[in-house]
mmJSON file of the N, C-alpha and C atoms, coordinates in Angstrom:
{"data_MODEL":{"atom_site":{
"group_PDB":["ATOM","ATOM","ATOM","ATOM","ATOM","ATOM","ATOM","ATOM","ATOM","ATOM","ATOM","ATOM","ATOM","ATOM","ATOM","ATOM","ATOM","ATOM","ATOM","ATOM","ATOM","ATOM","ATOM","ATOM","ATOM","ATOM","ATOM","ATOM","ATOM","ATOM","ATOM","ATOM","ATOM","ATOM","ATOM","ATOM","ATOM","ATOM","ATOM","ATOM","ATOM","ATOM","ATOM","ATOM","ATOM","ATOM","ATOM","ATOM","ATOM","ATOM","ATOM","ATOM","ATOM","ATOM","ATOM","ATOM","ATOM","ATOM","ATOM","ATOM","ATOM","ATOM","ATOM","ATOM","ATOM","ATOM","ATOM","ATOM","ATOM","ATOM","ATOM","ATOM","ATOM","ATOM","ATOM","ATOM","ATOM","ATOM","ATOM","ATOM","ATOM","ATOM","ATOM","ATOM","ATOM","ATOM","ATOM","ATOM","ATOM","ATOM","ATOM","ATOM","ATOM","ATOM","ATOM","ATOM","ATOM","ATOM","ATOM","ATOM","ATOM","ATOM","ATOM","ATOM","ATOM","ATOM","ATOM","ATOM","ATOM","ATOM","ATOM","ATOM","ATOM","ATOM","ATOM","ATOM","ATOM","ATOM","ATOM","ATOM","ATOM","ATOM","ATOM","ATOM","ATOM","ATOM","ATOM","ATOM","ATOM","ATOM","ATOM","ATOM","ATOM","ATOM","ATOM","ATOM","ATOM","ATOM","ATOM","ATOM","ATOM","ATOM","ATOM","ATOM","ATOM","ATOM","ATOM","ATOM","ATOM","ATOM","ATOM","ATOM","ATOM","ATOM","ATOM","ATOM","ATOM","ATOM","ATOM","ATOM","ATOM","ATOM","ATOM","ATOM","ATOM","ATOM","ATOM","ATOM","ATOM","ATOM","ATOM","ATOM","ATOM","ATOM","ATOM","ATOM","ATOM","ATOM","ATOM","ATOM","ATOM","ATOM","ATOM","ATOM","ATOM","ATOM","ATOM","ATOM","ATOM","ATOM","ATOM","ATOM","ATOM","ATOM","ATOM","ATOM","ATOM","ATOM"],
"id":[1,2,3,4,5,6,7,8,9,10,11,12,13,14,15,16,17,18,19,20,21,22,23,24,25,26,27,28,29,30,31,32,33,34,35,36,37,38,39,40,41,42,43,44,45,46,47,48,49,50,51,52,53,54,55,56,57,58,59,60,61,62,63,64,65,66,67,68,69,70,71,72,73,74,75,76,77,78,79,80,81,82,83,84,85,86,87,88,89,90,91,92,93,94,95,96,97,98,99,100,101,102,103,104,105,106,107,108,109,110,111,112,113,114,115,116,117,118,119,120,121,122,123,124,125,126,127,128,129,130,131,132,133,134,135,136,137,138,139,140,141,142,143,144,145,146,147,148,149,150,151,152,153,154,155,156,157,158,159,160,161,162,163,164,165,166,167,168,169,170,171,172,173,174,175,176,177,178,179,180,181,182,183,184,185,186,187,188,189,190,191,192,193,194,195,196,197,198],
"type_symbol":["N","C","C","N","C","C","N","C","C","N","C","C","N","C","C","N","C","C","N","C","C","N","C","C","N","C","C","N","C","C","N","C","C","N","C","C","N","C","C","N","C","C","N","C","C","N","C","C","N","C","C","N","C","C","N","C","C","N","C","C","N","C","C","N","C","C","N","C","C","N","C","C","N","C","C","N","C","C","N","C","C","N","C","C","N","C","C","N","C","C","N","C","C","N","C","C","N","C","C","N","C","C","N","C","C","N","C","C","N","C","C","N","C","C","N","C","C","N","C","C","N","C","C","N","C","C","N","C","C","N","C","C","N","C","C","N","C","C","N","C","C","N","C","C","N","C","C","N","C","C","N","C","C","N","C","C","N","C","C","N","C","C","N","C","C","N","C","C","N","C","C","N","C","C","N","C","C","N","C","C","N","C","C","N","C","C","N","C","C","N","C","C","N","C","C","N","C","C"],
"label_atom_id":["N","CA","C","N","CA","C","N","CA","C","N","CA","C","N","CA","C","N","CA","C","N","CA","C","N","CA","C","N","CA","C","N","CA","C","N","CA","C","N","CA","C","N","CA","C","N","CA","C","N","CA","C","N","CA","C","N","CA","C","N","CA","C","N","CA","C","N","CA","C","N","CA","C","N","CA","C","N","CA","C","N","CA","C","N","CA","C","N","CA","C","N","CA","C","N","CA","C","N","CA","C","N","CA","C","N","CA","C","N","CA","C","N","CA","C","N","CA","C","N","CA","C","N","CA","C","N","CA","C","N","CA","C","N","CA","C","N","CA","C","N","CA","C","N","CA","C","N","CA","C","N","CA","C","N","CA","C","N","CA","C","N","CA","C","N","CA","C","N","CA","C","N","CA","C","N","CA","C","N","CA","C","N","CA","C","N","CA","C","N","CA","C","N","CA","C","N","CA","C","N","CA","C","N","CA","C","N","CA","C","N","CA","C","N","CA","C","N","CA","C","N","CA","C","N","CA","C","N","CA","C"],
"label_alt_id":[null,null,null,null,null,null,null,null,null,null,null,null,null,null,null,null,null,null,null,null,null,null,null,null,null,null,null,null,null,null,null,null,null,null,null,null,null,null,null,null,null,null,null,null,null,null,null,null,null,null,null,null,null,null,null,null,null,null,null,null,null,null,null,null,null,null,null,null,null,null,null,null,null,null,null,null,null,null,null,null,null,null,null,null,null,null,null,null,null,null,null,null,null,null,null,null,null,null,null,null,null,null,null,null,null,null,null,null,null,null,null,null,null,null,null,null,null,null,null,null,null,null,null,null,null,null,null,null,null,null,null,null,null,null,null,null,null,null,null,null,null,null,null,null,null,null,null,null,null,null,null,null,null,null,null,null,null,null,null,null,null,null,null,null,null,null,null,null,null,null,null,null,null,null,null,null,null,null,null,null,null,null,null,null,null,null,null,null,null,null,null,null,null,null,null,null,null,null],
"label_comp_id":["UNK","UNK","UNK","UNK","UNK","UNK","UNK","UNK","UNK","UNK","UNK","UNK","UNK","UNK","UNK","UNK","UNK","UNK","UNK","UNK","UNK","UNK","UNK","UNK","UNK","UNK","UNK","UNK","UNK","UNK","UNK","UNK","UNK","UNK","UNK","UNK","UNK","UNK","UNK","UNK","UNK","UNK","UNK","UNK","UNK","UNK","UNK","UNK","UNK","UNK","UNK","UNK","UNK","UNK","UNK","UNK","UNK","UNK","UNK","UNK","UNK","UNK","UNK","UNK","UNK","UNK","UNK","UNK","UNK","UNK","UNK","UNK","UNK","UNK","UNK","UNK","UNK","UNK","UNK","UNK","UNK","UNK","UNK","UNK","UNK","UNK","UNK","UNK","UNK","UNK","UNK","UNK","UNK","UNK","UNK","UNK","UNK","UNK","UNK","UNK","UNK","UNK","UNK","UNK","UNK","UNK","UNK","UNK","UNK","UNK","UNK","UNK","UNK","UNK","UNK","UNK","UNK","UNK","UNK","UNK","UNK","UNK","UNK","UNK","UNK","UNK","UNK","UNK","UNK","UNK","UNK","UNK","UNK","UNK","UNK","UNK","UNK","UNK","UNK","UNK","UNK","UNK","UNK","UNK","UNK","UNK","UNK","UNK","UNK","UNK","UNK","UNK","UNK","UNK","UNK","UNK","UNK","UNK","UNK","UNK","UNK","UNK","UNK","UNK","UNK","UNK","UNK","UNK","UNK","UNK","UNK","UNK","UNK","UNK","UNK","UNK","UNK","UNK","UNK","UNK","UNK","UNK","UNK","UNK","UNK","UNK","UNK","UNK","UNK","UNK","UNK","UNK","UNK","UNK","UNK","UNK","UNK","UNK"],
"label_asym_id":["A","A","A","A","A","A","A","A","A","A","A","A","A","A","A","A","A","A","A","A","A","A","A","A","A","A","A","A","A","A","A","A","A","A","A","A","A","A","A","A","A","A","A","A","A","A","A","A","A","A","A","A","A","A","A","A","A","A","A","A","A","A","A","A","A","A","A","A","A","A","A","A","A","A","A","A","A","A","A","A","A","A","A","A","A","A","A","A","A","A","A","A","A","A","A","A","A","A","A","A","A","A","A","A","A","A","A","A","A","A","A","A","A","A","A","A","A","A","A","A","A","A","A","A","A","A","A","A","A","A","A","A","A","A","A","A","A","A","A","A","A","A","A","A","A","A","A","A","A","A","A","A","A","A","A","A","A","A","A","A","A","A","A","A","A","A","A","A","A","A","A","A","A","A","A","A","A","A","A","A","A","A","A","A","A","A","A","A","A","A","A","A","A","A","A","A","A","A"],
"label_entity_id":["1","1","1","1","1","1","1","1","1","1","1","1","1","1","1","1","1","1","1","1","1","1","1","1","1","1","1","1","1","1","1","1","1","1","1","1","1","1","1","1","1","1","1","1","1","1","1","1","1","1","1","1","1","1","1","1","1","1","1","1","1","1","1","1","1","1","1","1","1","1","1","1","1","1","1","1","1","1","1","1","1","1","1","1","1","1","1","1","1","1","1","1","1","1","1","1","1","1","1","1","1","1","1","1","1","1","1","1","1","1","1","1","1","1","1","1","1","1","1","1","1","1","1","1","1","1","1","1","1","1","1","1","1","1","1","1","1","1","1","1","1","1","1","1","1","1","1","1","1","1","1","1","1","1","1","1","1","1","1","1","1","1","1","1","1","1","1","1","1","1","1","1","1","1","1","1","1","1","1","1","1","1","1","1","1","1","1","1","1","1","1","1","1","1","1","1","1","1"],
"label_seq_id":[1,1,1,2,2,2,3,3,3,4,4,4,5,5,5,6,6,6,7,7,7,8,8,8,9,9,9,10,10,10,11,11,11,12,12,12,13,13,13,14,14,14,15,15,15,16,16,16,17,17,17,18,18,18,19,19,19,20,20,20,21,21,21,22,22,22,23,23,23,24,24,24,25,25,25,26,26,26,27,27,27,28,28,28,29,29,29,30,30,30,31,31,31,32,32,32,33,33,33,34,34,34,35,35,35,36,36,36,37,37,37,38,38,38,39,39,39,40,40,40,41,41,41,42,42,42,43,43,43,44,44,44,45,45,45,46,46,46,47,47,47,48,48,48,49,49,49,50,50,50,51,51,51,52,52,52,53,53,53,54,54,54,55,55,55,56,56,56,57,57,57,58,58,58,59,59,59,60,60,60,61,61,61,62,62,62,63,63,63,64,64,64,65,65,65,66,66,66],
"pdbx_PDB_ins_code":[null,null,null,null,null,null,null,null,null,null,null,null,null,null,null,null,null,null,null,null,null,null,null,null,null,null,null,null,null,null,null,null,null,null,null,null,null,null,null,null,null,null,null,null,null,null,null,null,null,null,null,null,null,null,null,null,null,null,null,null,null,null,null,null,null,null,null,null,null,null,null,null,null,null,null,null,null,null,null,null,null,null,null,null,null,null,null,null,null,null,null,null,null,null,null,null,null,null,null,null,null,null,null,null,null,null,null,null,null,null,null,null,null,null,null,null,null,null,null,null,null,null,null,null,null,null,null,null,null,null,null,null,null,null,null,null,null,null,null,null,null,null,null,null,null,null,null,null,null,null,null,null,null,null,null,null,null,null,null,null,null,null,null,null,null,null,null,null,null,null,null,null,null,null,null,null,null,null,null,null,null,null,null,null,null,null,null,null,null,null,null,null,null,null,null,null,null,null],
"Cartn_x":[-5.965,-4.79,-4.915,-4.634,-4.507,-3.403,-3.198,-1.635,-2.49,-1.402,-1.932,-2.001,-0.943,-0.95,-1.947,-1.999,-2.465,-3.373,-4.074,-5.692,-5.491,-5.578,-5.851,-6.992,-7.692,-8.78,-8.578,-8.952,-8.66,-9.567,-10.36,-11.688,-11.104,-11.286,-10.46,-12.043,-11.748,-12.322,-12.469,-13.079,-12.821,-11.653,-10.707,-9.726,-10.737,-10.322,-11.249,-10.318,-10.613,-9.627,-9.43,-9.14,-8.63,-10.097,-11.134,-12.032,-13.412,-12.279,-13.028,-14.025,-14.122,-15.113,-14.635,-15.736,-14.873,-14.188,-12.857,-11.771,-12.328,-12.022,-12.134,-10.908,-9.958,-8.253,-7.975,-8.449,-7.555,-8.594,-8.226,-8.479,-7.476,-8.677,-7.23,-7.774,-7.143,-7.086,-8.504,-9.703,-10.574,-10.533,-9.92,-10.182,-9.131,-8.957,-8.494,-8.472,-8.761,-8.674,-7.741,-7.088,-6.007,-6.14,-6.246,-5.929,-4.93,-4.549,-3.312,-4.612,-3.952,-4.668,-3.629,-4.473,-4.205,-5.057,-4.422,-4.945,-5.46,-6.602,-7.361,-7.137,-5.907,-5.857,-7.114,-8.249,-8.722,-10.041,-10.483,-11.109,-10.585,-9.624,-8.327,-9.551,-9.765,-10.087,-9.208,-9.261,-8.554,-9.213,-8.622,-9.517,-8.519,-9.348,-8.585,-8.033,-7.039,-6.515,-6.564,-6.205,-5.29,-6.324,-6.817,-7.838,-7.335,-7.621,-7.343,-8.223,-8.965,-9.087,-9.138,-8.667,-9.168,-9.37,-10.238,-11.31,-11.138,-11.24,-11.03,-12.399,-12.507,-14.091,-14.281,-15.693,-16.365,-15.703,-15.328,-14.817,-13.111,-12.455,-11.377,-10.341,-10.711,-9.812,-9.561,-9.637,-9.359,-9.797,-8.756,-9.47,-9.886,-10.534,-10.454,-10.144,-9.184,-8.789,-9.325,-9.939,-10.548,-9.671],
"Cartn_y":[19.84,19.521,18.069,17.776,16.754,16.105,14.725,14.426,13.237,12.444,10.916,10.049,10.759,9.647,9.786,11.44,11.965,12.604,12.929,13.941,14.681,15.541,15.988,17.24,17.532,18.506,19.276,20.923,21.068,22.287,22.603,23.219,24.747,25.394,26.921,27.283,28.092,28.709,29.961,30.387,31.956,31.742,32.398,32.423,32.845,32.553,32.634,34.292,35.238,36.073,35.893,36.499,35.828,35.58,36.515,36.239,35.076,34.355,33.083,33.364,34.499,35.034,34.938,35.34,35.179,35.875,36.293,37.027,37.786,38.98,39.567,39.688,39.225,38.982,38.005,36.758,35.792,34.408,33.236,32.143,31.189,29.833,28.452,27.435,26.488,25.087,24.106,23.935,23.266,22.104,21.182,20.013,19.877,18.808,18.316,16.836,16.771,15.167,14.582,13.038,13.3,11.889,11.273,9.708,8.988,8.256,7.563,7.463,7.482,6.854,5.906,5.194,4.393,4.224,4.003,3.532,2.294,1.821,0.275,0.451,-0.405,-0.352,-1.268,-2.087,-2.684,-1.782,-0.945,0.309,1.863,2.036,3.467,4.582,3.818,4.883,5.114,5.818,6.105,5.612,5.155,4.183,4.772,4.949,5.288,4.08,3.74,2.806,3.216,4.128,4.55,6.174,6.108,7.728,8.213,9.268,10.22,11.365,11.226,12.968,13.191,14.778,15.227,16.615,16.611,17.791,18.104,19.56,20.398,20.745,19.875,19.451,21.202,21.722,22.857,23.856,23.866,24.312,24.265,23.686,23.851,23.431,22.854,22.071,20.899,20.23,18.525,18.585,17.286,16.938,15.763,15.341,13.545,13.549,12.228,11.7,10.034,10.157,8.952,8.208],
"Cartn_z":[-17.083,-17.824,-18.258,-19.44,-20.171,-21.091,-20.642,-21.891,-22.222,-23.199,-23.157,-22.308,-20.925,-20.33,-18.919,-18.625,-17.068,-17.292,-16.466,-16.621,-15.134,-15.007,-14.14,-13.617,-13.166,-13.217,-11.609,-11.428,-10.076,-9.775,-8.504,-8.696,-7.332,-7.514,-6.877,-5.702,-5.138,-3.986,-3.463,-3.069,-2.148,-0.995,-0.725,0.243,0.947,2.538,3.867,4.118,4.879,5.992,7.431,8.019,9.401,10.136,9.744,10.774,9.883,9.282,8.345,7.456,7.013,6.063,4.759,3.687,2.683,1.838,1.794,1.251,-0.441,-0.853,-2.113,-2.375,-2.203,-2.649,-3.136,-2.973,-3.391,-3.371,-3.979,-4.336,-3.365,-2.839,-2.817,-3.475,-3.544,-3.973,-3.293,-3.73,-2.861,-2.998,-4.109,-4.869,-5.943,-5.914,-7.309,-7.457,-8.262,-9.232,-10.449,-10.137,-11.256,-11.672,-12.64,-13.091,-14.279,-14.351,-14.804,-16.411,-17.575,-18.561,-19.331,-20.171,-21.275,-22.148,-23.571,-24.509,-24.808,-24.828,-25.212,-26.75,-27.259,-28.487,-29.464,-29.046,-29.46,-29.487,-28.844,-29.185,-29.476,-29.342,-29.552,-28.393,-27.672,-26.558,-25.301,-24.525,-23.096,-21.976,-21.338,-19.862,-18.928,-18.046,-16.585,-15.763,-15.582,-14.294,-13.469,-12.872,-10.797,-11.05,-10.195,-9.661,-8.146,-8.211,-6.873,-6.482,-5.58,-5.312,-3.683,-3.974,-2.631,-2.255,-1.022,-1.225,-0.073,-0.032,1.513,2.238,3.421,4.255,4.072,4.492,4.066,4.947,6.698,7.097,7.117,6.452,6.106,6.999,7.894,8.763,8.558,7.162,7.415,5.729,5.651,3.885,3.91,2.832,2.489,1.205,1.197,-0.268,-0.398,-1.436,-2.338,-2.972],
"occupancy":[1.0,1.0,1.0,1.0,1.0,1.0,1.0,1.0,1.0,1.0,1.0,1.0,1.0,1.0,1.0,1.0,1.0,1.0,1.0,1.0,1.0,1.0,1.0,1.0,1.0,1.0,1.0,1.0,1.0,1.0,1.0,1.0,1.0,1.0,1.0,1.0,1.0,1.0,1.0,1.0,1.0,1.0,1.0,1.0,1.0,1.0,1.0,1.0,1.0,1.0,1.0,1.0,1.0,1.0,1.0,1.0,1.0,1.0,1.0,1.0,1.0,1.0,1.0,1.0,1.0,1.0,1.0,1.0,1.0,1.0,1.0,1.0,1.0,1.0,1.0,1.0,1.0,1.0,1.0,1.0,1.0,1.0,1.0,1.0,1.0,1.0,1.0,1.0,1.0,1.0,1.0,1.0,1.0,1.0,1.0,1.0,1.0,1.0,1.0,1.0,1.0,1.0,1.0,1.0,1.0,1.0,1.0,1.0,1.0,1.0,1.0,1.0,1.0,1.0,1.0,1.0,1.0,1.0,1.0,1.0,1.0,1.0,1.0,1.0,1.0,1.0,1.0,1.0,1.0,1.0,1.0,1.0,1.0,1.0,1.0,1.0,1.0,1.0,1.0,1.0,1.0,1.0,1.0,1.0,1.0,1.0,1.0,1.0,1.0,1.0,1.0,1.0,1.0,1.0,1.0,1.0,1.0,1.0,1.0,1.0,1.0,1.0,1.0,1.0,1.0,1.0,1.0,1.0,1.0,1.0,1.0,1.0,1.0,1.0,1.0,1.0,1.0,1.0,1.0,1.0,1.0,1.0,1.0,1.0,1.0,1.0,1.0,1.0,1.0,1.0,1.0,1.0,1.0,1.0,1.0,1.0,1.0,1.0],
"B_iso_or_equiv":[0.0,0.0,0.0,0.0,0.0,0.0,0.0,0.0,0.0,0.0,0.0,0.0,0.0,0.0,0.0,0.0,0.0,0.0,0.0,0.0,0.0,0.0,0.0,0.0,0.0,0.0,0.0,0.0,0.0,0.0,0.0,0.0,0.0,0.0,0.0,0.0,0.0,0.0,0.0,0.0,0.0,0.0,0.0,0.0,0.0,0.0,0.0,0.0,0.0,0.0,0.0,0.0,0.0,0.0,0.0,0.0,0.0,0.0,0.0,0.0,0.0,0.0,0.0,0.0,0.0,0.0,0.0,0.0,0.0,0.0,0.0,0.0,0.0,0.0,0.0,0.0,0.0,0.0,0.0,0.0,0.0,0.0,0.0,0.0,0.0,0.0,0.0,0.0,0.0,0.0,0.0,0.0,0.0,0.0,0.0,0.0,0.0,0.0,0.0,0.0,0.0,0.0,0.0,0.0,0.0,0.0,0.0,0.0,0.0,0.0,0.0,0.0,0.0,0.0,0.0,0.0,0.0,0.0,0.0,0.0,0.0,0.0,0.0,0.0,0.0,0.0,0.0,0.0,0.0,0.0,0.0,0.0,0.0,0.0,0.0,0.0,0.0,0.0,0.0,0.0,0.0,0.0,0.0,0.0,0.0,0.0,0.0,0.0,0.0,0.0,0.0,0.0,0.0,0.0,0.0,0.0,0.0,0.0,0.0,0.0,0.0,0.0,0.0,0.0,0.0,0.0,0.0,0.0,0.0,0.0,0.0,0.0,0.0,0.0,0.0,0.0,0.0,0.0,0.0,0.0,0.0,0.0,0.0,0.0,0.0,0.0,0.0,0.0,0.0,0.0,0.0,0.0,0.0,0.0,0.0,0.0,0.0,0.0],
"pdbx_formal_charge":[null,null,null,null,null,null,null,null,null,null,null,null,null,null,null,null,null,null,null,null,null,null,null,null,null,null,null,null,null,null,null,null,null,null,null,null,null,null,null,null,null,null,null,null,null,null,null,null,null,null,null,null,null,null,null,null,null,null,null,null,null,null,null,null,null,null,null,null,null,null,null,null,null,null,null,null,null,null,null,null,null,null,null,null,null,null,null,null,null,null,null,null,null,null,null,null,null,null,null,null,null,null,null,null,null,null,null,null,null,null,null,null,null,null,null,null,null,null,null,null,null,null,null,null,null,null,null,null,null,null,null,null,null,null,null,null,null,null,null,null,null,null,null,null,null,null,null,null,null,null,null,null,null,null,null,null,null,null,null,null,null,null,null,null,null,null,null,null,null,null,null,null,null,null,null,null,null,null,null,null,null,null,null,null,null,null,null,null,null,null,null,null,null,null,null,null,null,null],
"auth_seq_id":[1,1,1,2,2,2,3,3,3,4,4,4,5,5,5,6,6,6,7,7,7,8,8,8,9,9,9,10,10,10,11,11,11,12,12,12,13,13,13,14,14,14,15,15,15,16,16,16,17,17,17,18,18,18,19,19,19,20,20,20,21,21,21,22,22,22,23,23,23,24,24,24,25,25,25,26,26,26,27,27,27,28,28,28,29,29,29,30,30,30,31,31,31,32,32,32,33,33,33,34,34,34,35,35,35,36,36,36,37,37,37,38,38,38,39,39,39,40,40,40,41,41,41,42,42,42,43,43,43,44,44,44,45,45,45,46,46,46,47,47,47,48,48,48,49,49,49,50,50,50,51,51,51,52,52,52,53,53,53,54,54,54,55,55,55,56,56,56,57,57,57,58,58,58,59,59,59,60,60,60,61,61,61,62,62,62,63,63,63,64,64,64,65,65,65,66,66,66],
"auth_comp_id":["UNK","UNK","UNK","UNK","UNK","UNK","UNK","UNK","UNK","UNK","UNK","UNK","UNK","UNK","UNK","UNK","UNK","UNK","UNK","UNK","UNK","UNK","UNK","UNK","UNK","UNK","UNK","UNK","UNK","UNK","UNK","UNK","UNK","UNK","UNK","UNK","UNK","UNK","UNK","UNK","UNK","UNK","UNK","UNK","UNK","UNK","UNK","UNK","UNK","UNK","UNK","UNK","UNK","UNK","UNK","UNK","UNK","UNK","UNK","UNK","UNK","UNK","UNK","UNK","UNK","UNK","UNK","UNK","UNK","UNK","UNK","UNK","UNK","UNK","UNK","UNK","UNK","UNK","UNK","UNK","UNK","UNK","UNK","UNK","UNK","UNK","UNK","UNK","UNK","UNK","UNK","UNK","UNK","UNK","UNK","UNK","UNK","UNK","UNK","UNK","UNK","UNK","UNK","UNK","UNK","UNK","UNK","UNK","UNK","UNK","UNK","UNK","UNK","UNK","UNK","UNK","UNK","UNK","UNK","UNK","UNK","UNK","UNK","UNK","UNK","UNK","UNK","UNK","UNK","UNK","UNK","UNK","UNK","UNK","UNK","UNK","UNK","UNK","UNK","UNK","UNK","UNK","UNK","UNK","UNK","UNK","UNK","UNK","UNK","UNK","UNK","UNK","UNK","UNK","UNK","UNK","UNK","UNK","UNK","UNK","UNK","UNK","UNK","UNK","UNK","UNK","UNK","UNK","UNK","UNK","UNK","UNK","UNK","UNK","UNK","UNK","UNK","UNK","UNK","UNK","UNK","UNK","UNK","UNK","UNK","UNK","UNK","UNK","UNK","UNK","UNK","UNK","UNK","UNK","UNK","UNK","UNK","UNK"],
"auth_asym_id":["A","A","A","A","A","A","A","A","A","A","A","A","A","A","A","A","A","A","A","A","A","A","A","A","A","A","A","A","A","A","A","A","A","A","A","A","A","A","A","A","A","A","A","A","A","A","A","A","A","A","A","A","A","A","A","A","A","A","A","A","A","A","A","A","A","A","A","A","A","A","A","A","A","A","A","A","A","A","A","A","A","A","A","A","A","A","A","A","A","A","A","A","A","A","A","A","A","A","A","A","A","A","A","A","A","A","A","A","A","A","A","A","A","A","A","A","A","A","A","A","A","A","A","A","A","A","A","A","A","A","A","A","A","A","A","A","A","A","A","A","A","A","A","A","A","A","A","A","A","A","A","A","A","A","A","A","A","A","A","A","A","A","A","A","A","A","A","A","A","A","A","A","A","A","A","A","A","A","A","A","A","A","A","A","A","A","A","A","A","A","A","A","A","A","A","A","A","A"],
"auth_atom_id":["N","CA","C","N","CA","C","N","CA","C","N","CA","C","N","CA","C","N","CA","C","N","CA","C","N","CA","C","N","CA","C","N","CA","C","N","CA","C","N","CA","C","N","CA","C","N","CA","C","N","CA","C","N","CA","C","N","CA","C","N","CA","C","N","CA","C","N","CA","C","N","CA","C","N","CA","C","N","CA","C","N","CA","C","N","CA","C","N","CA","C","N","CA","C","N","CA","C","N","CA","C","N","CA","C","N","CA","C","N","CA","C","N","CA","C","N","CA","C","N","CA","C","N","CA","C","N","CA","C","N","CA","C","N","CA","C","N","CA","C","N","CA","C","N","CA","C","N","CA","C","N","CA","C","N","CA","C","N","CA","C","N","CA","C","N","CA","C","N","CA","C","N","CA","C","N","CA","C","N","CA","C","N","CA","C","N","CA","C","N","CA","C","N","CA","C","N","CA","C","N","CA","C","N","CA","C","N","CA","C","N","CA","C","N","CA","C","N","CA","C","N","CA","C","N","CA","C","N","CA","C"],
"pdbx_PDB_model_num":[1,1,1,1,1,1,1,1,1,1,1,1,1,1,1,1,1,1,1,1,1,1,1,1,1,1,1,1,1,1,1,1,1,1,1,1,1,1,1,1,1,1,1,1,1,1,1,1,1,1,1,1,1,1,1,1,1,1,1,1,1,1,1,1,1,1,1,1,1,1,1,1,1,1,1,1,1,1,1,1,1,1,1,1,1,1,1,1,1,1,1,1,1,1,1,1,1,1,1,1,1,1,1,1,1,1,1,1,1,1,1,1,1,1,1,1,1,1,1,1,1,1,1,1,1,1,1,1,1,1,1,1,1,1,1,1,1,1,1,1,1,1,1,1,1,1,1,1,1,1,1,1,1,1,1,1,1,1,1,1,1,1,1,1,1,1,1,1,1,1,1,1,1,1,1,1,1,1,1,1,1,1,1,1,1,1,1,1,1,1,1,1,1,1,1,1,1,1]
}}}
């Protein structure tokens, strides 16, 4: 998703089932990334200020955000 002002991007997964395998039902959320933009009117390009992401560790018990 994109405006003038936000970007955001977000990356999907295999849902686990109870016995942590991987699900043929459903999708979750593994990641996403989002940053503040602006316009550099002295080039009319978009620059990122403020970034974020965060990502669900492989086993799925813990995240980290950047």
């Amino acid at each position: 998703m994109k405006s003038e002002t936000f970007e955001l991007q977000a990356r999907t997964e295999r849902a686990w089932n109870n016995q942590r395998q991987p699900s043929d039902t459903g999708t979750v959320l593994g990641a996403f990334a989002g940053r503040a933009l602006y316009l550099e009117e002295e080039t009319n390009v978009s620059v990122s200020t403020a970034r974020v992401h965060v990502e669900m560790s492989p086993d799925r018990t813990s995240g980290t955000v950047i």
